[in-house]
C-alpha positions as CSV (number, residue, x, y, z in Angstrom):
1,X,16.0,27.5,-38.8
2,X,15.3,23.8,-38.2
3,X,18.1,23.9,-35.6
4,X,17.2,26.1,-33.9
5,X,13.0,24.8,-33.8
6,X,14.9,21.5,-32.8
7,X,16.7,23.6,-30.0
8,X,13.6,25.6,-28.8
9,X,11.2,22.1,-28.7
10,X,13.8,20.4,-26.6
11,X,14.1,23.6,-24.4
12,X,10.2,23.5,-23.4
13,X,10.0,19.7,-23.3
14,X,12.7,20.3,-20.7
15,X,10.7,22.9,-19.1
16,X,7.5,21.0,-19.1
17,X,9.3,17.7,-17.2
18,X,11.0,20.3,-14.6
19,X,7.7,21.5,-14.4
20,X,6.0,17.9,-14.4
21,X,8.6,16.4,-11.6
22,X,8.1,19.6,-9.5
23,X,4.6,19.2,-9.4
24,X,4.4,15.2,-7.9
25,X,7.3,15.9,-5.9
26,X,4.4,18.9,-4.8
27,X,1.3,16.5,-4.5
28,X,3.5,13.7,-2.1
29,X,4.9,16.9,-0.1
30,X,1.2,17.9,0.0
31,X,-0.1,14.2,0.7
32,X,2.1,13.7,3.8
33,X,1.1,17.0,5.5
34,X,-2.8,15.3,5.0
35,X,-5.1,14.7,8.2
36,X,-5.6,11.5,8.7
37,X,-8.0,8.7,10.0
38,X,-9.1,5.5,10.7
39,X,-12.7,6.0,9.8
40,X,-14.8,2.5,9.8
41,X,-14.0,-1.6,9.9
42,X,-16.1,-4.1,7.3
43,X,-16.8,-7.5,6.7
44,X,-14.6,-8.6,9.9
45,X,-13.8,-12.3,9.8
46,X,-11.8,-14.5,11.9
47,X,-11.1,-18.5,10.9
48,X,-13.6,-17.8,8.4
49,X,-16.8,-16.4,11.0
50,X,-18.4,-13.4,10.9
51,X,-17.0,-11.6,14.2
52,X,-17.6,-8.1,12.9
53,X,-20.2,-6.8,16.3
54,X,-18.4,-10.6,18.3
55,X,-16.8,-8.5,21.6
56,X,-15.8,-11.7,23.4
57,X,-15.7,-15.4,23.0
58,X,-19.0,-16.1,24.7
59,X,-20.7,-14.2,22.2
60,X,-19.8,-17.3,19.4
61,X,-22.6,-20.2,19.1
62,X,-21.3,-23.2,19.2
63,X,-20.5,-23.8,15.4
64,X,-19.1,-20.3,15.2
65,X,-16.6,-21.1,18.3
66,X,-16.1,-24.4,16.2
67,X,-15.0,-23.3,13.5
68,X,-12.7,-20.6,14.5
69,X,-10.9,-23.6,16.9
70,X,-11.0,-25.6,13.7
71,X,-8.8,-23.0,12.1
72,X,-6.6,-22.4,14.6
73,X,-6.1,-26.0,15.1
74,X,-5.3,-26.4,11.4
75,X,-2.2,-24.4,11.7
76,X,-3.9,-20.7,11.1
77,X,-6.6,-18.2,12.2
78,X,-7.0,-15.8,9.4
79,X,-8.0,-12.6,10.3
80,X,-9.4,-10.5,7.4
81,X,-11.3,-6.8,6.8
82,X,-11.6,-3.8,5.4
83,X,-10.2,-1.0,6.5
84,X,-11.3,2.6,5.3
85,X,-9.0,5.2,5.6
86,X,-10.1,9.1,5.6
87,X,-7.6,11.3,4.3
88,X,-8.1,15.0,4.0
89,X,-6.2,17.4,2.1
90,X,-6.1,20.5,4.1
91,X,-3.6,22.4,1.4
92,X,-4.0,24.7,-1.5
93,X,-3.0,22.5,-4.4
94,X,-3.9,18.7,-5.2
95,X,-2.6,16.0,-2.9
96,X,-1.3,12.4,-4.2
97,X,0.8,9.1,-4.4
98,X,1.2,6.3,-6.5
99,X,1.8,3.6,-4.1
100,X,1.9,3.4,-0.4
101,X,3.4,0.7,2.0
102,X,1.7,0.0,5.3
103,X,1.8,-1.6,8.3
104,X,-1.4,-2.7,10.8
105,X,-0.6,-3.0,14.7
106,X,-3.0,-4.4,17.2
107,X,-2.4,-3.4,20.4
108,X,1.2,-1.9,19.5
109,X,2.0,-5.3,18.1
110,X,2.7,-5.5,14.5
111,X,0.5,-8.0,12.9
112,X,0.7,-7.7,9.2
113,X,2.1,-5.5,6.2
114,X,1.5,-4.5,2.1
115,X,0.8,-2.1,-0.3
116,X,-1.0,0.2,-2.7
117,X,-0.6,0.5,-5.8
118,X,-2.9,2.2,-7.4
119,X,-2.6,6.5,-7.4
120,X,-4.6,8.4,-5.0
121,X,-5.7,11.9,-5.2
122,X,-7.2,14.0,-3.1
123,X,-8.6,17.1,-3.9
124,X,-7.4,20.3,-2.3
125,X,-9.4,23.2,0.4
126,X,-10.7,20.0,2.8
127,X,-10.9,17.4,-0.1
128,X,-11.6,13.7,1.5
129,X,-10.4,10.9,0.1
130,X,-11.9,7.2,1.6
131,X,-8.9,4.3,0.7
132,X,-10.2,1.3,1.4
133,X,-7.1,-1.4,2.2
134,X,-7.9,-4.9,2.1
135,X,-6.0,-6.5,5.3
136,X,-5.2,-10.4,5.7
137,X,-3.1,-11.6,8.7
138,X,-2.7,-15.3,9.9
139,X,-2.8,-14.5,13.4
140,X,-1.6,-18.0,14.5
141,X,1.6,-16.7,12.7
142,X,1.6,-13.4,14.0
143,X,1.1,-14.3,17.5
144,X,3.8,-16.8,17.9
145,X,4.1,-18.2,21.6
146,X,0.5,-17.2,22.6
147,X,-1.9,-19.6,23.7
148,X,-4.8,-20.4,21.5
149,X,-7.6,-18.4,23.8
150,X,-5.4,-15.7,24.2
151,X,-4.8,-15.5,20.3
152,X,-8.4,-16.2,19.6
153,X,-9.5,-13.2,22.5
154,X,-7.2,-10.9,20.4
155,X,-8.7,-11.3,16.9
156,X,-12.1,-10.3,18.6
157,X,-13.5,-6.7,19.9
158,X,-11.9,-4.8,16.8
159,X,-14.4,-2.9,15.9
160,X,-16.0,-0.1,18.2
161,X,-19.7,1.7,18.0
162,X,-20.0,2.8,14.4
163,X,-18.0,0.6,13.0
164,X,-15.2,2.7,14.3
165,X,-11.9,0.7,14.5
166,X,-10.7,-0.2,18.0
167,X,-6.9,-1.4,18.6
168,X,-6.0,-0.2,15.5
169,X,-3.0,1.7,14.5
170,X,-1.7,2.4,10.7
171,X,1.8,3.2,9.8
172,X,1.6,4.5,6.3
173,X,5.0,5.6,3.9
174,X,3.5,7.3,0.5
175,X,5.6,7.2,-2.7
176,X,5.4,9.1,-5.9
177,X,6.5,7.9,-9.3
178,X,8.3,10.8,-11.2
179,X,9.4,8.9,-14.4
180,X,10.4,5.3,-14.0
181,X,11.5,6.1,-10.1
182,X,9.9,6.0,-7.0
183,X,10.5,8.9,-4.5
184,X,9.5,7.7,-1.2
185,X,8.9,9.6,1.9
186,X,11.3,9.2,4.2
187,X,10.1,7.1,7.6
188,X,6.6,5.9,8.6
189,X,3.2,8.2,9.3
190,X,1.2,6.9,12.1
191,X,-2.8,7.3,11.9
192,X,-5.0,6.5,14.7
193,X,-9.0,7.0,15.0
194,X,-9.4,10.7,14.5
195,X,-8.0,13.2,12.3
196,X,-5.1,14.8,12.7
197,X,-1.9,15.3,10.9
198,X,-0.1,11.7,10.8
199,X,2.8,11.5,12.9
């Protein structure tokens, strides 16, 4: 009798993690086919300046345009925001990942890369999920061979009416942890300023 209790609990923890791995590989199926977009830019800074409404060069004071040649001059120009990213669940069950690589471009140029770590979900029938990602770039680095007005010119005018990104483009790969793994999705999604499925 034992036996066969043994037999019958290992048959529905079986079950249960069939069950359990179906459903995550289900939510990162679901999280891919998400809408997408870039919704809004925050605290913009560049060499350490506030440049967050700055369109041009000529819109720095003096000690603003100072400081940012300072930085550049000291072998960097840091660029730094936030960037909030809508994502909207248009399926019938629960959407979510565990970690997520990304890559910013500016102007089709790459300019920095990381990740998230921390598990999103995103409820399902229109469910809207804001991620905010925290993005650093040296753009000194990033912009190797440029001069320094032209890199300078390029870390400014980012963000649009609203706070709506300008320039921007995403590339986004979700993964979901099923056990002690990773499953990844296979290739980049690319997500621009308004919603639509990621590409």
């Amino acid at each position: 009798m034992r036996i066969k209790s043994a037999f019958l609990l290992c048959t529905v923890l079986a079950t249960l993690g069939a069950c359990g791995v179906a459903r995550q590989l289900n939510e990162l199926k679901n999280f891919a086919r998400c809408d997408f977009r870039l919704k809004t830019m925050e605290n913009t800074t560049l060499g350490g300046v506030d440049v967050q409404q700055v369109r041009s060069v000529s819109d720095l004071n003096l000690l603003q345009a100072g400081k940012i040649a300072a930085a550049y001059a000291g072998g960097s120009l840091p660029l730094d925001f936030i960037l909030n990213v809508d994502v909207k669940n248009p399926n019938a069950s629960p959407a979510a990942m565990n970690r997520m690589e990304w890559i910013l471009l500016i102007d089709d140029v790459e300019i920095t890369n990381g990740n998230l770590t921390d598990r999103i979900e995103i409820a399902p029938n229109s469910g809207i999920t804001t991620l905010p990602i925290r993005i650093r770039a040296d753009l000194r680095k990033a912009l190797t061979g440029k001069s320094s007005e032209s890199t300078i010119n390029f870390g400014l005018n980012l963000v649009g009416s609203g706070n709506r990104p300008s320039r921007l483009t995403l590339k986004v790969k979700p993964s979901i942890m099923v056990g002690n793994t990773a499953i990844n999705y296979p290739g980049y999604l690319s997500v621009g300023n308004e919603f639509g499925g990621a590409k």
